[in-house]
Structure formats: structure tokens, C-alpha cells
N, C-alpha and C positions, 0 to 999 in steps of 0.2 A: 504494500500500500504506500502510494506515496502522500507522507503526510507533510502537510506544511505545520509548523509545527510553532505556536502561539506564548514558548513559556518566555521566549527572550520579553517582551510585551508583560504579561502578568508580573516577573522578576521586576521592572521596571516603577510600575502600578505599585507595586508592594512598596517598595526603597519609597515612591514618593509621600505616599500614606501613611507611614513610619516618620518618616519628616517632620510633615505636618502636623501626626498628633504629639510629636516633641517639642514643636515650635507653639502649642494650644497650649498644653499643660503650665509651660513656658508662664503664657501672657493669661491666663483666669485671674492669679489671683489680683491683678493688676485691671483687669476688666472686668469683675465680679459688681461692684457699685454701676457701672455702667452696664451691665445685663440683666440689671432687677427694672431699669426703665424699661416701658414700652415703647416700641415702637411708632413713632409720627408719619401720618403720609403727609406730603407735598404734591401737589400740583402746578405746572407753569400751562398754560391753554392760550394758544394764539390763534388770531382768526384776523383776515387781511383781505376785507369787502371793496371797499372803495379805495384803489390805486390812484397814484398820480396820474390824470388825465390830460395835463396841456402837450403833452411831448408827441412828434409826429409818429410813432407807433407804442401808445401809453398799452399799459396791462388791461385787459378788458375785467370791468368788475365782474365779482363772484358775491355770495349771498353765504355766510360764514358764521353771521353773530348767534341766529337761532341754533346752530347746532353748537354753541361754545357755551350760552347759558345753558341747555340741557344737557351737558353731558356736566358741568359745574354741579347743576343740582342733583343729577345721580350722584355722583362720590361724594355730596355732603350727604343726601340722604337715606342712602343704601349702602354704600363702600367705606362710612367710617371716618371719610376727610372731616378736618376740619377747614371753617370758610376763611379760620385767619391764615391758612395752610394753604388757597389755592390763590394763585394771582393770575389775574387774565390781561393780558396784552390784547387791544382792538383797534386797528386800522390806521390811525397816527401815533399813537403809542409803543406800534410793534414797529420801529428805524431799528436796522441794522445794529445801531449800538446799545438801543435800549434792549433787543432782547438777548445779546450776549453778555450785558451786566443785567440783568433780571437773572439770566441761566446764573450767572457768578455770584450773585448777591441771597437771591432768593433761595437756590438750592443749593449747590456748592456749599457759600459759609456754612448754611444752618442743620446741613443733614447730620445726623450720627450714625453709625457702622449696625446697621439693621434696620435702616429705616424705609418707607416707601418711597420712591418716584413716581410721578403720572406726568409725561411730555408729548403735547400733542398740539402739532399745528396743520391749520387751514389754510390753505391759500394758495398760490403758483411756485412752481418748481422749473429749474431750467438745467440743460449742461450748456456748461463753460469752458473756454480752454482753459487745460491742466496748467498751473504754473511751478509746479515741482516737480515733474517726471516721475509721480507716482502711480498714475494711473494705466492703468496696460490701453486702454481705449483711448487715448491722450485727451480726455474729458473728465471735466470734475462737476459731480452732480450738485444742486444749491438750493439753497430756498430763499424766494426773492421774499425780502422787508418791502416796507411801505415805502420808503424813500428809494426805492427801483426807480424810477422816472419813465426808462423806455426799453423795452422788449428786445432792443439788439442783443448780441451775448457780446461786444466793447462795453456796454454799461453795464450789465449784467456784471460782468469781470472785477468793476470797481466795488459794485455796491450791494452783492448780495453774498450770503452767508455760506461760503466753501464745506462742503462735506469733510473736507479738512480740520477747519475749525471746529464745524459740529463733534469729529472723532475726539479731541481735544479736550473739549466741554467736558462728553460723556468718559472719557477714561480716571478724568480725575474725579469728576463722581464716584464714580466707578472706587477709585480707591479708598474713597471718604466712606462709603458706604462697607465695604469687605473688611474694614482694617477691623483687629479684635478677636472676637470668639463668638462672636452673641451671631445671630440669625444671619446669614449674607446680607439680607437685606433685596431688594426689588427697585430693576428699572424699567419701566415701559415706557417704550416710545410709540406714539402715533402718527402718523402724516398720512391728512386724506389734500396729497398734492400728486404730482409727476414730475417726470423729466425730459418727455418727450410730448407729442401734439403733431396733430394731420393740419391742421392750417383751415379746418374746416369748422364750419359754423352750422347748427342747427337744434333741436329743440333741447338737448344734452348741453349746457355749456363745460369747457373742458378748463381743467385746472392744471395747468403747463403749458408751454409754449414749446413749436420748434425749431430746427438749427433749422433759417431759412436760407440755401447757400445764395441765393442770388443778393441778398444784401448784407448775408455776415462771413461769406467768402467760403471758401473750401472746409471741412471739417481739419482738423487738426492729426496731424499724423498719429498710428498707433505706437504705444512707447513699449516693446516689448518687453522691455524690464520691468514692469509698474507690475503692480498687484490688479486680479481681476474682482472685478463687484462682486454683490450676492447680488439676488435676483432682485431687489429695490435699488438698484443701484448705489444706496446713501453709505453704506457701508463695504468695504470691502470681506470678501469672501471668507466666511467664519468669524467675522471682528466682534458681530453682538455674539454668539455662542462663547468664545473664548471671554468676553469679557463680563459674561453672566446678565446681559442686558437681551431683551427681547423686543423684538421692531413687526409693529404692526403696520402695512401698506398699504393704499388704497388699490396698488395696480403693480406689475412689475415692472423695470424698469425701461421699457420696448413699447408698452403702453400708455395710455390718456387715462388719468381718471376723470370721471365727472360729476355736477350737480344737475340734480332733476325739484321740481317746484321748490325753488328757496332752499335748499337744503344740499352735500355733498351725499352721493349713493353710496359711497363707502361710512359718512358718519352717522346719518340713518341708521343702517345696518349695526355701525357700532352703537350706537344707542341703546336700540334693541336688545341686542345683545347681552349690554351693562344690566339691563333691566328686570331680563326675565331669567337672566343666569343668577342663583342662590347666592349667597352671599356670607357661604356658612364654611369657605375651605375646603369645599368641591369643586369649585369651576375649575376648570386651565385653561391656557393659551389654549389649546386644543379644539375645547369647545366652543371659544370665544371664533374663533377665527372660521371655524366650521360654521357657525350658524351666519358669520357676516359673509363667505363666500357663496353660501347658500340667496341669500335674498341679494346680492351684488348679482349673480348671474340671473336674477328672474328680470330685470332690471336693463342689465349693460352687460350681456352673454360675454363681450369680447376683456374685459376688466378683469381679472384675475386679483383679488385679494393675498397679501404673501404676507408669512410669517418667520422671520428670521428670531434662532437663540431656539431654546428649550421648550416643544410645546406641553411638556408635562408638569412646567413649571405651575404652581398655582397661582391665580391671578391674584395680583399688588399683594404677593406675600412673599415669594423668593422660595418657599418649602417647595418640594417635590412631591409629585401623585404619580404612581405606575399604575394600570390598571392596563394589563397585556390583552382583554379581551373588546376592551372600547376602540384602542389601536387599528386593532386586526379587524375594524369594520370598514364599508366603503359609503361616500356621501352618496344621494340620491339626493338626481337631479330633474327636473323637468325641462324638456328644451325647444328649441322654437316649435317643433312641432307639437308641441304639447307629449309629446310621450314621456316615459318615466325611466332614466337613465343612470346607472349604476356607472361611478367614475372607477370603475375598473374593467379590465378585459382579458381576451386571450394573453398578454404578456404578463400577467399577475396568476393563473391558470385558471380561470373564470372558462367554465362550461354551459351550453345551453342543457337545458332542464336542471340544471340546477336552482335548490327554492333559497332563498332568504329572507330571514328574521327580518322586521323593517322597528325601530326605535325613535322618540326623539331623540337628538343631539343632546339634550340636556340631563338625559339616561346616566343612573349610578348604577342601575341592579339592570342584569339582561336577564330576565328570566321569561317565563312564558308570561305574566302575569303583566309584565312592564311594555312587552311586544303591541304593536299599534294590528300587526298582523304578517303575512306573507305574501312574498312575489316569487314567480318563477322569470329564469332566463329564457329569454327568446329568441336571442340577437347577442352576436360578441361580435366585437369591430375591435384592434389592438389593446384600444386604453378606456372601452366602455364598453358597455352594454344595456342590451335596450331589456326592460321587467315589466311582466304584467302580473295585477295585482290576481289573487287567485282566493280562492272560497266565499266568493259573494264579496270580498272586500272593497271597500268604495275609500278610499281619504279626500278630502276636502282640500282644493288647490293652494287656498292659504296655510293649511299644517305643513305643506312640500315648502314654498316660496319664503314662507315670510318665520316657520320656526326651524323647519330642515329633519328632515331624519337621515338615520346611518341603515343601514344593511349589512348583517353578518351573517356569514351560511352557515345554514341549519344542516342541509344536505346538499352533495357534493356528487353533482351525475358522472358516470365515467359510460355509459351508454355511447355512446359516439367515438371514443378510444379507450377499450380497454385492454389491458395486459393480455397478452397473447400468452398462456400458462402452459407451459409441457409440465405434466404432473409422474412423479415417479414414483413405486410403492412398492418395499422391502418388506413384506408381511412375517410373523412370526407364530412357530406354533401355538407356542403359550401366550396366552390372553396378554396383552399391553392395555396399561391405564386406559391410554386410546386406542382405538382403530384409524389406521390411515384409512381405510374406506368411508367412515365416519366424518372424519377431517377434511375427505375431495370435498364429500355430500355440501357437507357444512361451508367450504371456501366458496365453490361453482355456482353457488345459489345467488350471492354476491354478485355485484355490476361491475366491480372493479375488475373481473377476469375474464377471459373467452376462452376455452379450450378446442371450440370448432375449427379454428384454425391453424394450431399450434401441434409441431410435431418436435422428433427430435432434432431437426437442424433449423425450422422453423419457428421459433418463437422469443418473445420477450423476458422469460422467466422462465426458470426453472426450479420444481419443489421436491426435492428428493423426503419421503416419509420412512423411516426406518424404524421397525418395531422391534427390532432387533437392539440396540442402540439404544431405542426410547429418544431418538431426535430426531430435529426437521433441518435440511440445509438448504438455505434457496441461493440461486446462484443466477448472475445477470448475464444474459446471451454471450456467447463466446468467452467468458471465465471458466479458468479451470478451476481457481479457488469458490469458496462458497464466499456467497456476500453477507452471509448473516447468520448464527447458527441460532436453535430456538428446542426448548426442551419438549417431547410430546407428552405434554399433560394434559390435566382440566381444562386450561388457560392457552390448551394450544391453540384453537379456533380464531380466539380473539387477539393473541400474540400475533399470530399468522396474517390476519387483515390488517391489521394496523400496520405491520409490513409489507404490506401488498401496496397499501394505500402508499405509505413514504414514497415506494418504490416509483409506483404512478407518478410524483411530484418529480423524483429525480430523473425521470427519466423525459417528463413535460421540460424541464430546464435542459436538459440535455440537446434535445431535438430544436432548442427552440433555437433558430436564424433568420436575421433579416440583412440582408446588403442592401444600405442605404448608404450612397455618397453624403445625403444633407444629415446624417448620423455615423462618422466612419470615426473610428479609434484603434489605431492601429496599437495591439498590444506582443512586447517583445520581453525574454527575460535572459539574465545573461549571469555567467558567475560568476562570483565577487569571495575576495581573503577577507576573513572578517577577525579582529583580534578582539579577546572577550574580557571584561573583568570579571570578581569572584562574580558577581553577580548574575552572569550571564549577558549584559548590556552589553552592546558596541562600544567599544572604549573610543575609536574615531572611524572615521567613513571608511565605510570599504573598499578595497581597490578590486577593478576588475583587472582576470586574468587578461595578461596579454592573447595579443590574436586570437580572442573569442567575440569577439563581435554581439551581438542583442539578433535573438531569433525569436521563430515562432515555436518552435521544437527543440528543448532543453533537453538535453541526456546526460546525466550525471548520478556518482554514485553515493549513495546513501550518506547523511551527516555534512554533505556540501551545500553550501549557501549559496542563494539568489538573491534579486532584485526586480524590479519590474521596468518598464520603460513603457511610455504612454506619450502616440501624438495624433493629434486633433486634426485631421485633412479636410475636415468639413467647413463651412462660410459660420457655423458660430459655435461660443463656448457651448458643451455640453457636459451632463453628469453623468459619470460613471459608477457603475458597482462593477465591482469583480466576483467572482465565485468561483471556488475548486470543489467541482465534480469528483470523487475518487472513483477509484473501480470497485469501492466495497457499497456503493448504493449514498456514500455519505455528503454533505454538503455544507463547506464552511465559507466564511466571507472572508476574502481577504483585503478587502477595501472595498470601503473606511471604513477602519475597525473601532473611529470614538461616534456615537450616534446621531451626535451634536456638534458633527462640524460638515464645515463645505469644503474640504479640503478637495473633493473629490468633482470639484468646477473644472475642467479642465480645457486650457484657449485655446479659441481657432488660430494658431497661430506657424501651423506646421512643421515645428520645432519639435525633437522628443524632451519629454519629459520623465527625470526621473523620480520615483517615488522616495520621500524621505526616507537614510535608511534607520533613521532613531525607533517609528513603529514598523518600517517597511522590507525588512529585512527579513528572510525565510530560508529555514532549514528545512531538505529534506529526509524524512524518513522511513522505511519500507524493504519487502524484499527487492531482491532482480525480478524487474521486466515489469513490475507494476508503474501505474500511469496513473497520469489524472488531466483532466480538463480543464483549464481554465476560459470560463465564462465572462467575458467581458458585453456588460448590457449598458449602449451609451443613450439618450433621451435630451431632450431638446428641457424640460422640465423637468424639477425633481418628482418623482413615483414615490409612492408607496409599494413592497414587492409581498408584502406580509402573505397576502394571496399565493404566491408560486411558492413560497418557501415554507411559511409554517407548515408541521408535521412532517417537511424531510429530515434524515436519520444526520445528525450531528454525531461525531467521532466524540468518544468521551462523555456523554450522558447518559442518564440511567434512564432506559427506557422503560420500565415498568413504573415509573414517579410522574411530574407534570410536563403535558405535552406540550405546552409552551416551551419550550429551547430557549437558552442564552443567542442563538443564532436566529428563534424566530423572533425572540424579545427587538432584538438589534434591529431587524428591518422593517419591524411594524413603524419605525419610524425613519424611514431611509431617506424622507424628504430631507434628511439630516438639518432639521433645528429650521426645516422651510416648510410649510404647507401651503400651497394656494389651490384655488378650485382648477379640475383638470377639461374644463369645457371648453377650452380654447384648443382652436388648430393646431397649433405650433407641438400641444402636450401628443400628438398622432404621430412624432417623428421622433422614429428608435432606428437601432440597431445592433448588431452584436460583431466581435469578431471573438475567436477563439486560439488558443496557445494550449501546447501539450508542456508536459513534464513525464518525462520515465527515469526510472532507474538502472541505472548498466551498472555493473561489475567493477 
């Protein structure tokens, strides 16, 4: 088996968390008076209606203030603010210098190390040329102040607020807030603006403006050294996740957001949201973001709401909520046609007739009791699928639109591809616990297998029943080894399907190829000296062996270490996952392996990229001649994969305990610390390329 082998990583983890709680013990009793206070929120709320209008291309007004005092009076009177605690900046008030000492005066000085943030502004967004070569698009995203005058990006350049600076603001927050022991502490950021805009006018007014080139000249070269965005452009790629801060967007950064009768569609929606989510240490980003992508696309289909940092963070508290089964569900959506469309599909392993559980979004218990009802699949298209409701069920278009439900399957059709089972049976005179006769009866009756067409050179699987033994070996097409050995008891039937079932998963990811040039990542891996300290960590980068070059087909012999190499041929950044396939039926991730970062953006820029080798460094291990797969799945948008992967077999856990995996836990959130709604075009364009690994002698 060739295993990539994850301890260098955990050794790591461990040394840092050993640290930490020396460096905690350390500073308590020195922060012990200041961890019996509570907690304060703060709020800063900016809102930017009425622009300067004598200039020959002034900002067109926006309608701002009604959503600035409603979302002020929510967080006084449901979220706990207080009102001497929120300052609101409005329309002259909000100049470029008044809200960067506001940001310094108001928050800054007065926070302490656990306390709340709420940052959210209204109003126009622009890109600008970069003036530090930071940015890999040589653009720096901005939010125009009142005192903007004219919509060029020359004026723009002098007078509006650099995502530069914003990073700036928020870091030293940032540390004001973490330093201590007491609670992290919470920062959320809002902007229902953009940074982009079609130039067009109509009953939508849009909040950004864009690079018009016939009067602000060519766009600005790309600086391939710079750092690439997250998908709101305001931040660079992983900066709220690493920096414990959470960014809520009206739109992603390629997008327009807009206002509809007086109001932003994105702050609406937040509103909402604030409103009818409890207010007891259950909500999360999660759900907050869920239910505003939800009524954002019933609205403005092409606006995508995005959520950068942690969505399982709890809202304005900074604690954490895991809850592996709310994850592992998909939004349902309604879409122009009025049909009812599940934001997942054949790339997540969504089957037709398969049924699903339908919830609100604001769901804590999935039980039957909490279910609104059931839909079956009808229709898979890559990244959706079309659901009709099933047993007389009726929902009302405002529960879909304006609260949102999730979808999680209940049952899982394999009717239209299943395992092709050559079955084999080694009978015994004396009685065995079980009968392998007993155990076909019992497996064939199941959807997950076909034996009509499955011979011995013919098929998907093979089940050797030994009564002799009292064991089951099932073995995957053309293996000589077994992929899984299984005791024949009591427990064999239901051992054996649940195997069957994984099997099905891995073998769905296995098969699964698209050749798309507007999706292409070419993945190569190559072998590298690696010097280790006691701990097992890289002590410094590893050097690759001379004249081995980065290939698609690795062969090397057990205990030797790799690397990956990753480049982007396509016209834009996209996200990648990686997965290794083994031959023993197993499936682990091997990027990105932190759940909550974007590390795994990777630029159009036709350049290889190598993977850090601090987590990205990998040994293998195994006999001769074993192989494994590596699965490379690129996407124009972050995905969700919880669908294709939960329930395949993870090397190293105990399969008779919970079926949740450390592996499916991992990509129920693969948007990595991003969620937007997946109803947009652009989320339809994937691809894969694949790289081997074997072991030689």
C-alpha cells in the first residue's frame, strides 16, 4: 500500500500545542483579574447614501441609512450590544479620515483581549492600481469614503480607503483582541459593497463601479509576485482565517452587488438573518451566510454571497460549534424556472433517485420530527441537481426564498451504477456462525451490487466467503491483495454493506474525469532529501534529487519522500483538492490539510507551483508494486465534497465506531473558511487531472 503518511504534520501540531499551553499557564495568573470581566461588543456601521455630486463622473447615490439603523437596533436588541458601544458613521461623516480614526479610536483603543467586533459598511467599492506590488492582479480592492469626489480610479487612488490599510486596521485589532488567555475574542466584518460593475443601469442599482478603460486607460499589469485574493477580493487569500477574523460579502469579487426598493439585497438578507437566527450560542457563520445566500439568489441569481475565516465559528462570540451532520447537508434552491435545486451534483456523488431529508437552515436536531419532509433526485447536472418534493408534500415559496432549507440524504440510490460483485464461497462441513449462502442472500438483495453481470474477469469487486476461516476478503478488480478483511459473524451482513457502500464512493472518485482547459491543473510530484529533527519536522526545505525532474508517475521505494508541484494553464485562479486513492479501497486528503485556509487558490499564472514543504511534504509507505492515485479536482469556486467522500474507508480508523471520519469531518467544509451560494455559472466549471505513485524495490 502506498501510504502517504501524515505523522510529520500531527508531530508538528503537537510541538505547537505544547507551546502554547506553556506560554497560557505562563500569562493566567497575570490575566486572571482580567478574565472575571465580560466581554463588550462594539460596533463601527457605515453607510454612504448621498456622494459628492458636482464632479463630471460623481458616484451615483445609493439608499444605505434604513439598513444601518436596522441592523443598529438588532445588536442592541437581540445580540447584546450596547448603544454607547455602536457608532454609526453616515454620508458626511464617513471622509476617509474620519472612518480610519473612528476604526482607531472607537475600536482599537477600547477593545480588550475577548471582546466583540461588528464592522460593516454600505456603500461603493472600487479596484485601484496597486501601489506596492503586493497584489498578484496589480489591483488593490477599496472602499470609497464620502469625500471620493469622482469615479475615475486617478481619484479613486488618492482618496479612498486601500484594502491595504483596511488589513492594517484589522491585524492590530486583531492582536488587541487575542493577546491573554481569556476567550479569542470575535471579529466580523460586513460589506454589502463590490469591486467590480457592468456600467449598466437598470431597476437593480449597483454598489461599485468599473475599470472603465477608455477613460482610466489600460488595467495595470499583473505582478506575479503579489499575493492572490480570497474570493471578496478585500483580503488576501486565507488572511481572515489565519487571522481569526470572519468576512461576510455581498458578492464575490468578479461580481456587482446590488440595492433593490431602498435597501442593499445583501443587507436585507442580513437582516433577516440577524433576526430570526436565536440568539442563545447556536447560530454560526454557517447558518448566517446560508440563509442570506438563500434569499440573495431568489433576488439577484447572479450575486453570490461569500464567506471568508471559520464558518463554524459562533456568531459575535469567537467559540466554536462542530456539528459534522448540519455540514454534510446541501442548500436548496429555487431557480428561474421555479424548480427546486439541490447545490450539489454528480461531482459530490449525488445520484438520481436518491431521497432527501429537507430542514430549515436554522435546524439544531435533524431528526424525523424536525424534517419539513422529503424530495427525490431527478436530475444531476455536475454541481446541482434538480428535487421533486415526494409524498403529497407541498412547501410554500417563501419557506424556500426568504428562510432556506438544507437537504441531507436519507437514502442513497446506487440503481443506475452499481458494483459489479463476482461472489466466491468456500463452504464448510461443520456449521459456521454464518453461512456464506446466507450472506450472498443477504448482500444481493441490496442496490448497491449487481451480480448479472459480473464474472471472474468481469467485475468490480470481489467477495471471497470462507467458512472454513470464518472470514470475508473482498478484493478490488485486478488486486491480488485483499482490500479489506472482515470477520464472518453476526455482524457480517452489515460489516459487509457498509463496505460495499465505501467501496461504491471510492470507486465514484476514482472514475470520476473531466478535461476542461477553463479548469486545467496540471499536477506533478518529484523526490526530495529531507533532513528531520527529533521530532520528525523538516528541519529546512528539501532539496530535490538531481536529474529527476517533476512527473506525472512517481516510482520510488518505500520511506522516500515527495513533494507536489501544481500549475494553473487555465484564464483564472482556481481551487484545488487533492486526494490519494490507495489500492486498499482507502481515501485521504492530501491538500489542504488545515480546513480553514485558502491556501489551496491556486493562479492563472502558468508558473509551477510548489507546495509548502512545512505541511506538504510526504513519505511513502507500503509493499512493492502497490500504487495509489492521486486525484487532483480543480473548480472555478470553492465546493463543498462532503457528498463524494463521507463514508469512504480512511486508512487508520476504527470502523466499527463513528462514521463521520476525521477525513469526512475535513471536507464537509472544503469551501475552506469560504461559502457562497453555488447558482452561479462560473460554480459549473471543474476539472481533474490525475498523478500515480508506486512503489519499486
Amino acid at each position: 500500500m502506498s501510504h502517504i503518511n501524515h505523522n510529520h504534520h500531527t508531530s508538528r501540531i503537537l510541538s505547537i500545542i505544547i507551546a502554547l499551553t506553556l506560554f497560557v499557564s505562563s500569562q493566567t495568573s497575570n490575566s486572571k483579574e482580567t478574565s472575571q470581566q465580560p466581554p463588550r461588543s462594539f460596533a463601527l456601521l457605515i453607510g454612504i447614501s448621498d456622494y459628492y455630486q458636482l464632479s463630471r463622473r460623481p458616484w451615483p447615490k445609493l439608499n444605505t441609512g434604513q439598513e444601518l439603523d436596522t441592523i443598529r437596533e438588532l445588536l442592541i436588541s437581540k445580540w447584546g450590544f450596547s448603544s454607547d458601544d455602536i457608532l454609526t458613521l453616515k454620508n458626511n461623516s464617513a471622509t476617509k479620515q474620519n472612518i480610519i480614526s473612528s476604526f482607531r479610536h472607537h475600536l482599537i483603543d477600547n477593545v480588550k483581549p475577548g471582546d466583540i467586533v461588528f464592522f460593516h459598511f454600505s456603500g461603493h467599492g472600487q479596484q485601484i492600481p496597486d501601489d506596492n506590488d503586493d497584489e498578484m492582479d496589480g489591483l488593490d480592492e477599496s472602499l470609497v469614503p464620502y469625500d471620493a469626489i469622482d469615479r475615475s480610479v486617478a481619484a479613486g487612488a488618492k482618496t479612498n480607503i486601500r484594502d491595504d490599510e483596511l488589513g492594517i486596521l484589522f491585524r492590530e485589532l486583531a492582536e488587541r483582541l487575542h493577546a491573554g488567555t481569556r476567550s479569542p475574542g470575535s471579529i466580523t466584518v460586513s460589506l454589502d459593497s463590490c469591486f467590480s460593475g457592468t456600467a449598466t443601469r437598470g431597476i437593480l442599482i449597483e454598489r461599485g463601479g468599473p475599470w472603465n478603460v477608455s477613460l482610466d486607460g489600460p488595467k495595470p499589469r499583473p505582478f506575479p509576485r503579489g499575493q492572490m485574493d480570497g474570493p471578496t477580493g478585500l483580503f488576501s487569500a486565507g488572511e481572515a482565517a489565519h487571522g481569526n477574523y470572519v468576512l461576510l460579502s455581498a458578492s464575490r469579487s468578479d461580481q456587482t452587488a446590488h440595492e433593490e426598493n431602498g435597501m442593499g439585497v445583501y443587507s436585507r438578507a442580513l437582516i433577516h438573518a440577524l433576526a430570526t437566527s436565536p440568539a442563545d450560542n447556536t447560530t454560526t457563520y454557517r447558518t448566517v451566510i446560508d440563509k442570506i445566500s438563500v434569499e440573495v439568489s431568489s433576488v439577484v441569481p447572479e450575486q453570490s454571497p461569500q464567506l471568508e475565516g471559520n464558518p463554524d465559528s459562533l456568531l459575535f462570540s469567537g467559540k466554536m460549534k462542530s456539528n459534522a451532520l448540519a455540514s454534510a447537508g446541501h442548500r436548496v434552491l429555487y431557480d428561474k424556472e421555479g424548480r427546486l435545486r439541490l447545490q450539489a451534483g454528480s461531482i459530490h456523488g449525488i445520484t438520481t433517485q436518491s431521497v432527501f431529508s429537507l430542514y430549515p437552515t436554522e435546524s439544531t436536531n435533524y431528526d424525523q420530527a424536525s424534517s419539513l419532509g422529503e424530495a427525490e433526485v431527478q436530475q444531476v447536472d455536475p454541481m446541482q441537481a434538480t428535487l421533486t418534493l415526494i409524498n403529497g408534500l407541498s412547501l410554500p415559496s417563501n419557506r424556500i426564498t426568504n428562510q432556506g432549507i438544507i437537504g441531507i440524504e436519507k437514502l442513497h440510490s446506487y440503481t443506475n451504477d452499481p458494483l459489479r460483485l463476482y461472489w466466491i464461497n468456500k463452504p464448510n462441513n461443520i456449521k459456521s456462525p454464518v453461512r456464506c449462502s446466507e450472506l450472498y442472500k443477504a448482500i444481493t438483495t441490496q442496490h448497491v451490487v449487481t451480480t448479472s453481470e459480473a464474472n471472474s474477469k468481469q467485475h468490480d469487486v470481489s467477495v471471497l466467503c470462507n467458512e472454513r476461516t470464518n472470514k470475508i476478503e473482498v478484493r478490488r478488480a485486478s488486486s491480488s491483495t485483499p482490500m479489506i478483511g472482515l470477520p464472518l459473524d453476526q455482524k457480517a451482513s452489515e460489516s459487509l454493506q457498509r463496505t460495499l457502500k465505501e467501496f461504491w464512493r471510492w470507486k465514484h472518485l476514482y472514475r470520476l474525469q473531466q478535461d476542461n482547459p477553463s479548469a486545467n491543473v496540471q499536477i506533478k510530484t518529484f523526490p526530495v532529501i529531507v533532513t528531520l529533527d527529533k521530532n520528525g519536522f523538516p528541519i529546512e526545505r528539501p532539496s530535490p534529487y538531481p536529474n529527476r525532474p517533476p512527473t506525472q508517475h512517481l516510482t520510488e521505494p518505500s520511506n522516500s519522500y515527495f513533494m507536489i508541484e501544481l500549475t494553473n494553464t487555465s484564464k483564472n485562479p482556481l481551487y484545488v483538492t487533492i486526494l490519494e486513492l490507495g489500492s486498499d479501497g482507502s481515501v485521504d486528503v492530501l491538500f489542504p490539510t488545515n480546513r480553514n485556509s485558502t491556501d489551496n487558490l491556486i493562479a492563472a499564472d502558468g508558473k509551477p507551483h510548489i507546495l509548502d514543504y512545512r505541511p506538504y511534504v510526504y513519505i511513502i509507505k507500503g509493499p512493492v508494486g502497490q500504487r495509489s492515485l492521486l486525484k487532483l479536482i480543480a473548480t472555478r469556486d470553492p465546493i463543498d465534497l462532503s457528498g463524494a467522500i463521507q463514508g469512504s474507508i480512511q486508512r487508520g480508523t476504527d470502523r466499527s465506531g463513528d462514521r463521520t471520519s476525521p477525513l469526512a469531518r475535513l471536507l464537509l467544509d472544503l469551501m475552506n473558511g469560504e461559502r457562497g451560494a453555488t447558482s452561479n455559472p462560473s460554480s459549473q466549471v471543474w476539472g481533474t487531472t490525475d498523478a500515480w505513485i508506486e512503489i519499486s524495490r
